[in-house]
C-alpha positions as CSV (number, residue, x, y, z in Angstrom):
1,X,-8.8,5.0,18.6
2,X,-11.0,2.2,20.4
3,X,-14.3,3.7,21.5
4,X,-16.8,2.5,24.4
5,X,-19.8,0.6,22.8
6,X,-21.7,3.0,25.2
7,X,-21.0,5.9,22.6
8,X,-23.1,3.8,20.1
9,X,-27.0,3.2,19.9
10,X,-27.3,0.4,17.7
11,X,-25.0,-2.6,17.7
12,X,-26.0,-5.2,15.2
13,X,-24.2,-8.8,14.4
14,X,-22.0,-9.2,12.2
15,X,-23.6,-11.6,9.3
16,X,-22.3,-12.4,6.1
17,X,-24.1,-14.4,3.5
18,X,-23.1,-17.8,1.5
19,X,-20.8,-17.3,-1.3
20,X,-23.2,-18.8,-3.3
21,X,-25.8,-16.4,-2.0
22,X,-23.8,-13.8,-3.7
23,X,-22.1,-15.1,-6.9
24,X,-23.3,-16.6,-10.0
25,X,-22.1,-20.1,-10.2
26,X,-21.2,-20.0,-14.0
27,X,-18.7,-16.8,-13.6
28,X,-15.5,-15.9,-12.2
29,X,-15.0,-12.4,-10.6
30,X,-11.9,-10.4,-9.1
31,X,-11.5,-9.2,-5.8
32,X,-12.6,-5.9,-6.6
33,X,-16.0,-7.2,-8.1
34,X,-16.6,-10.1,-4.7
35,X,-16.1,-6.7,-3.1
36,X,-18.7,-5.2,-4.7
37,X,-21.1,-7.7,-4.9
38,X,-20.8,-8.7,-1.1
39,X,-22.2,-5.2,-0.6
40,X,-24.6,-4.9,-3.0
41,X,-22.7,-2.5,-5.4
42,X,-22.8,-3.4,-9.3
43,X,-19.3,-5.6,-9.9
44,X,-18.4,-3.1,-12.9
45,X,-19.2,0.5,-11.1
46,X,-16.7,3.0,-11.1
47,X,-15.7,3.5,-7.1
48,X,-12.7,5.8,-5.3
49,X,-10.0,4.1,-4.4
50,X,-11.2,4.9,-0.6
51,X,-14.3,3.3,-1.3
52,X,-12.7,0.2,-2.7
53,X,-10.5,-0.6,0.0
54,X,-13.4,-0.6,2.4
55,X,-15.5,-3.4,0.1
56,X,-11.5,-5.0,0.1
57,X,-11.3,-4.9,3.5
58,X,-14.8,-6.9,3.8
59,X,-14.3,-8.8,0.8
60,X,-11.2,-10.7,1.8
61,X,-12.0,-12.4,5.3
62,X,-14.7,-13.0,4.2
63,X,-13.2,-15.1,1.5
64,X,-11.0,-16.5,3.7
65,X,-13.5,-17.8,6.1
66,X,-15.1,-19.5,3.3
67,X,-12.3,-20.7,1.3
68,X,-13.0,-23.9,0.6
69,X,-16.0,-22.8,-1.3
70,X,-13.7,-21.1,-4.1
71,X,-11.7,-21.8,-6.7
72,X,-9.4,-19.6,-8.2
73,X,-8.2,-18.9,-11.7
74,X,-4.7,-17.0,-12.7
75,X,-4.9,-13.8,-14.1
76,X,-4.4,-13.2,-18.0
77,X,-1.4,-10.9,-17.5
78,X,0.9,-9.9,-14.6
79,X,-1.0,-6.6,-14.5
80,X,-4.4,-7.9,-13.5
81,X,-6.0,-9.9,-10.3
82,X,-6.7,-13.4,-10.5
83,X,-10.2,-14.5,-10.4
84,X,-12.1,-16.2,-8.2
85,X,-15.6,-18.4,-8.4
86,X,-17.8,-21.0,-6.8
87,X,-16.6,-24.5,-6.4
88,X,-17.9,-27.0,-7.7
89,X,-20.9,-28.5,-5.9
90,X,-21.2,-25.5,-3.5
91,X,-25.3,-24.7,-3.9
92,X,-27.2,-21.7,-2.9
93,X,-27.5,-23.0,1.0
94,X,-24.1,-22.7,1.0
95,X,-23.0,-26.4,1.4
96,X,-20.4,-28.6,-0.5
97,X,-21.1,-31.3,-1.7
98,X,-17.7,-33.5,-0.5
């Protein structure tokens, strides 16, 4: 249920960071492990499934708003995600090179 922003003391932006900020350039990762990452969390940790669908629900705007920036892989078996990574020519500042 909506709440007024009055019931809350401290309202912050909201800010992500490059993906290139966050992922190495010379790996591919699934969803689950961008997840993790984007929040600081080690990619191979052992979360709830509660848990995980939060850093999913962060994890896939925020690929979408930068997807241009990824490339994606398929995944090995039906079973598994696909896997995602860096672009080409995206640096740490976030830019592609075009």
């Amino acid at each position: 249920m909506p709440r007024p922003k009055s019931d809350f003391d401290d309202l912050r932006p909201l800010e992500f960071r490059e993906p290139a900020e966050v992922l190495d350039a010379d790996k591919l990762y699934t969803i689950y492990e961008v997840g993790r990452l984007l929040q600081g969390v080690d990619p191979e940790a052992e979360l709830d499934i509660e848990t995980e669908n939060v850093l999913l629900d962060w994890a896939i705007p925020w690929m979408m708003g930068h997807s241009e920036k990824f490339v994606f892989a398929e995944p090995e078996t039906d079973g598994e995600p696909g896997y995602y990574g860096l672009a080409p020519g995206v640096d740490a500042d976030g830019a592609s090179e075009q």
